[in-house]
Residue, then its C-alpha position, 0 to 999 in steps of 0.5 A: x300111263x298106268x300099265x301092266x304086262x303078263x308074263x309067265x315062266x312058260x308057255x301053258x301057263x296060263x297067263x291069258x286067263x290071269x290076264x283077263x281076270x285082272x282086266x275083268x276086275x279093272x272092268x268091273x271097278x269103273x275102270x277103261x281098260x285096254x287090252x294087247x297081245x302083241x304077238x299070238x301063235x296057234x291055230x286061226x280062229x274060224x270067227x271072231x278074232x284070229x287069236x283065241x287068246x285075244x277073243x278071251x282078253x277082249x270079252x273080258x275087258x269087253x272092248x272094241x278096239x281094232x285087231x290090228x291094234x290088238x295083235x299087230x303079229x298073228x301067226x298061224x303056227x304054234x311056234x314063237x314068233x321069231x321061228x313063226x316069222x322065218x317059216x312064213x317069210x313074215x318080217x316083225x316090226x317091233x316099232x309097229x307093236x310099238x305104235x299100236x301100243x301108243x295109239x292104245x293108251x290115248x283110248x284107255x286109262x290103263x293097258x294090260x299087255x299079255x305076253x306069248x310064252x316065258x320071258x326070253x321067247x324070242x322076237x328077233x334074233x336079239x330082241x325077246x319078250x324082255x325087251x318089249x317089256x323093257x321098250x314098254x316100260x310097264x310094270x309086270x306081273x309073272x305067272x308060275x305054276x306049281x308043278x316041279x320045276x316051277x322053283x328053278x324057272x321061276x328064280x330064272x324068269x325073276x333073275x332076268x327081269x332083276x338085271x334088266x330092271x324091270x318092275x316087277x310087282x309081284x309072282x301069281x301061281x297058277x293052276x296048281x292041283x295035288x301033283x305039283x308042290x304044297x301050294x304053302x310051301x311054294x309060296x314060302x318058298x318062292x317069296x324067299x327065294x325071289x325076295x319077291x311077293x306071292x300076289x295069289x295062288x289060283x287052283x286048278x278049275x276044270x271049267x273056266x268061269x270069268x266072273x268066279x276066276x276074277x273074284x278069286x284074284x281080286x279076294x287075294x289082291x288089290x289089283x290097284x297096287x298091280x298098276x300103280 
């Protein structure tokens, strides 16, 4: 099964827009593509999907599969799962996430898996985000930005995955502007220093277009080598 899970150095970073960017291209070329976010946190949707994150995946994959699939873990309460879960008194099941997910790939060619927060958001009290990636075995991607700082977090989130061995096919820069480092520089920079690739570097838009913020992935990189 050809797959890919988004993740991100931080929690704003964008990844919920790359991800529907990438699953908009996979859409456009033909291709059935699944989407999931296993666990989402934030203020509940009046309609619609109780994520808002998940209502802009699904649009952009444009599928019909059921919430409970999609997001087996909705917390009400913008906090990482672990702390959400111990405030609401809920009990996380990673092997639930684990069979949504299987029940998932017999529908669709490829699933993209977007994460919640950076790469060591906790789960369970020993179990974070790199562990779902690791139980998934999926390839990843990794969403920065160009803000300062981004350099230490970035070397950070790409050492962990290194010694947990996780695929990771390459950095995307999101959302940067005038504020953060020369996005050159950055992606000199980044590439040196993680021995990994700069797939695309994103500016900042003010306005979010699917079809425009698709395009501007798919001019920068063949999504194609992301799953394979």
């Amino acid at each position: 099964m050809k797959s890919l899970f988004v993740t991100a150095t931080d929690t704003g970073i964008g990844k919920t827009y790359v991800c529907a960017g990438i699953a908009h291209s996979l859409k456009k070329s033909g291709i059935d593509v699944g989407i999931m976010k296993p666990f989402a946190c934030g203020v509940k949707q009046k309609t619609g999907f109780s994520s808002k994150d998940l209502s802009i995946l699904s649009n952009a994959a444009n599928v019909s599969d059921p919430e409970k699939f999609l997001n087996p873990f909705f917390f009400p309460i913008p906090a990482s799962p672990y702390t959400a879960a111990k405030n609401l008194g809920v009990k996380i099941d990673v092997k639930h996430v684990m069979k949504c997910f299987r029940e998932l790939n017999k529908i669709h060619d490829i699933m993209l898996v977007e994460g919640i927060g950076g790469i060591m958001t906790p789960i369970l009290k020993d179990y974070a985000i790199i562990d779902l990636i690791k139980d998934l075995n999926t390839n990843t991607v990794i969403v920065t930005s160009s803000k300062i700082g981004t350099i230490n977090h970035t070397i950070m989130t790409c050492n962990i995955c290194k010694n947990m061995k996780i695929p990771v096919k390459g950095l995307i820069i999101n959302n940067f502007d005038s504020t953060g480092y020369p996005i050159s520089e950055l992606e000199r920079d980044l590439s040196v220093l993680t021995n990994l690739p700069v797939l695309c570097s994103l500016p900042h838009l003010t306005k979010f277009n699917l079809a425009d913020f698709s395009k501007m992935i798919t001019n920068q990189v063949d999504i194609s080598t992301l799953i394979n």
